[in-house]
C-alpha positions, 0 to 999 in steps of 0.5 A: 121757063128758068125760075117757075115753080108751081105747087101742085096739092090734091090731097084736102087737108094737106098740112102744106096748103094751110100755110101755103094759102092760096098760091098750091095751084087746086086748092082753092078758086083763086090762085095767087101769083108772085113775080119778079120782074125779069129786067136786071135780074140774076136769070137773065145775067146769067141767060146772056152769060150762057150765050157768051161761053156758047158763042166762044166755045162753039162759034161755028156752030153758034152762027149757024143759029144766028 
């Protein structure tokens, strides 16, 4: 889940919700929802970055996985 963030506000009236609008998750019946897409983006270059350095420190142990 590298990258989601949610905002959570039960408190009515809370200065935060007004400019926030409808993304806090409870303040509203609707709830807006922002992406990007996942395909050539920074998490997932660095997702496969992260495999490569665990595969070369520990290539047993990463095999084992495989």
């Amino acid at each position: 889940m590298d990258g989601l963030i949610v905002n959570f506000y039960a408190e009515k009236g809370f200065a935060y919700e007004q400019h926030m609008g409808k993304m806090p998750v409870g303040t509203a019946s609707d709830l807006f929802v922002s992406t990007v897409t996942y395909e050539q983006s920074f998490q997932l270059d660095n997702f496969k970055q992260m495999v490569s350095e665990t595969f070369i420190a520990w290539p047993r142990d990463s095999a084992k996985l495989m």
